[in-house]
N, C-alpha and C positions, 0 to 999 in steps of 0.2 A: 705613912707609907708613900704618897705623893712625894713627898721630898725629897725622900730616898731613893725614888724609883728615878727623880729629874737626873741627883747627882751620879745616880748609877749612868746612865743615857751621855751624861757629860764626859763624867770617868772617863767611858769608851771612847768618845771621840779625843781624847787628850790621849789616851795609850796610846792610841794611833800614832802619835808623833814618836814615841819613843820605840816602838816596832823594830826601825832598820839601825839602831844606836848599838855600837860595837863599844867595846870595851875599851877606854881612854878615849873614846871622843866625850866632849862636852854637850851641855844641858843647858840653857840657860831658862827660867822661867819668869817672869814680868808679870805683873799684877797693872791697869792701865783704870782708873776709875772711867766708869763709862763705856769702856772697851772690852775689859777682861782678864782670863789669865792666855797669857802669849807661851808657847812652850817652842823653844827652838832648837835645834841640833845642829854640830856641822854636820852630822849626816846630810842636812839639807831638809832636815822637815822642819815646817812651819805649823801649827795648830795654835788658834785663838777658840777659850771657851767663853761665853757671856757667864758675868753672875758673881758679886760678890764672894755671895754665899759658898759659890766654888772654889774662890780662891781663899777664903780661910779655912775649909777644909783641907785644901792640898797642903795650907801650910801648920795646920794645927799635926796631921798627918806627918809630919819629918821634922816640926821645931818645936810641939808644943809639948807639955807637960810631962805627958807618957807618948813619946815616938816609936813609933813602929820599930826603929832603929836607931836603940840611943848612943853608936858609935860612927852611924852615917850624920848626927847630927851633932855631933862634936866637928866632925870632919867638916862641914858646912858652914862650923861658926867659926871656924880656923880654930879652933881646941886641939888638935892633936901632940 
């Protein structure tokens, strides 16, 4: 539950970046060993989460086996 409860805590503060993101602005997200996952918008938001472990959830979550959305993740790998 601990673990869970970190990446939930993390989650939030990463949604934060994506809040004021309209629809066809970009997204760019950066994985930085040591640093973290960097999430950037040209909205103009910037959020950095600490933590491995976050950033293979964010990305097991959109690229991994069973994707939340397995036609956002075509789209992501240039598959369309």
């Amino acid at each position: 539950k601990g673990k869970l409860e970190s990446l939930r805590t993390r989650l939030t503060r990463f949604l934060s970046g994506i809040s004021d993101v309209k629809d066809g602005q970009m997204l760019v997200i950066t994985y930085m060993p040591g640093k973290g996952t960097t999430l950037t918008s040209t909205a103009g938001a910037r959020v950095t989460v600490p933590g491995k472990d976050f950033a293979d959830a964010i990305l097991l979550t959109w690229l991994g086996k069973d994707p939340l959305d397995a036609d956002l993740k075509s789209r992501l790998l240039g598959a369309n």
